[in-house]
C-alpha positions as CSV (number, residue, x, y, z in Angstrom):
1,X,74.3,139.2,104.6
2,X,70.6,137.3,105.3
3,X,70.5,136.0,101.6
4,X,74.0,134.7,101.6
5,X,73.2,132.6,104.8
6,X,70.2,131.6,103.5
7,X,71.0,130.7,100.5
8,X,74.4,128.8,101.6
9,X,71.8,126.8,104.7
10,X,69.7,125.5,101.4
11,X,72.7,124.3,99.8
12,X,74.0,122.5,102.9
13,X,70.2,120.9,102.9
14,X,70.6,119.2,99.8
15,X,73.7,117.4,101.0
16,X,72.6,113.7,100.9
17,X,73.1,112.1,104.7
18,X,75.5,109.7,104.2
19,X,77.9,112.6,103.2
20,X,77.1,113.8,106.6
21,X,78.0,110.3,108.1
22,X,80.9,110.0,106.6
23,X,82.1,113.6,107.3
24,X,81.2,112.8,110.9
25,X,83.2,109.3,110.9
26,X,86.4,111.4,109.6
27,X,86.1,113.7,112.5
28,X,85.6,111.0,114.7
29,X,88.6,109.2,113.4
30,X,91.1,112.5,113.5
31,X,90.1,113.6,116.8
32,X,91.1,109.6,118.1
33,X,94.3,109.9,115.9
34,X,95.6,112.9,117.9
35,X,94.2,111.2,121.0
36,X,96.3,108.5,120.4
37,X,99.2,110.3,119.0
38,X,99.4,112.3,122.2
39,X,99.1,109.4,124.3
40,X,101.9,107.3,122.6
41,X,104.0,110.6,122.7
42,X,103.8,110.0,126.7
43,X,104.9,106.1,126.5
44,X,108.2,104.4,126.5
45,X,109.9,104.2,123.2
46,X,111.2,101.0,123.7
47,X,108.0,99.6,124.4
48,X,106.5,101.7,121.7
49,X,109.4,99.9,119.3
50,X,108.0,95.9,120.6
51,X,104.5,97.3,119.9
52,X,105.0,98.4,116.5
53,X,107.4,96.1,115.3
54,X,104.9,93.3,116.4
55,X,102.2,94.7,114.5
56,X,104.2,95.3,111.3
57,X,105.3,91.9,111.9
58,X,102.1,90.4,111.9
59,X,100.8,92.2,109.2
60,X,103.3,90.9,107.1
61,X,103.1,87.5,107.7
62,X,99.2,87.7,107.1
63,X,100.1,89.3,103.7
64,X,102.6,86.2,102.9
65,X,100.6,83.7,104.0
66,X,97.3,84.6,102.5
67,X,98.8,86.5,99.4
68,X,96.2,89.3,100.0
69,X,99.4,92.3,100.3
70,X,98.7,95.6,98.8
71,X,99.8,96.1,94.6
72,X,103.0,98.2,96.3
73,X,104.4,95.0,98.4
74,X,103.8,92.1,95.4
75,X,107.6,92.4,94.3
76,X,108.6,91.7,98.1
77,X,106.4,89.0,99.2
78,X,106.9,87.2,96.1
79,X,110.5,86.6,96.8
80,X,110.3,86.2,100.5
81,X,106.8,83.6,100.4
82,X,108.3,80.6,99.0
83,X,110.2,80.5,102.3
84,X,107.0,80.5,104.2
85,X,104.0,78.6,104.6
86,X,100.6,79.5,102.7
87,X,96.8,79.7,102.6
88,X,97.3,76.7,100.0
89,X,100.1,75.1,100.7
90,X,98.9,72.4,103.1
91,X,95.9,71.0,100.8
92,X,97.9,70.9,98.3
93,X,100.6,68.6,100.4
94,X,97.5,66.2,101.9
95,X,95.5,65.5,97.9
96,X,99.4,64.1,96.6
């Protein structure tokens, strides 16, 4: 029972650092999702609703107006930007 402990605490010493870093930012990070999970599980859903759909909301525009969206969202912004404003669209109107 001594080897196997011993010999499974040498292979945990050879584990570089930042492995250990980021293992310990992913534990961080779940235990302050279910943190916040249970705390929005407590609030008011049509408050939760504004909050979300504001966020969404400006996340998207972001994405049209500096064309930086994710590969999956490329099809939709390209038919809903030329309706909105862009990153280059007012330097291109001010050198005509």
């Amino acid at each position: 029972m001594f080897l196997f402990a011993a010999s499974a605490l040498e292979k945990v010493q050879t584990i570089p650092p930042a492995t250990w870093l980021k293992l310990g930012i992913a534990i961080a990070a779940l235990i302050a999702v279910v943190v916040i999970l249970r705390t929005v599980a407590k609030m008011n859903k049509i408050l939760l609703g504004v909050v979300v759909f504001v966020v969404v909301t400006v996340f998207f525009f972001s994405w049209v107006y500096n064309r930086n969206e994710p590969r999956w969202m490329t099809p939709i912004v390209e038919k809903i930007a030329p309706f909105f404003p862009s990153a280059g669209s007012y330097s291109n109107k001010q050198s005509r």
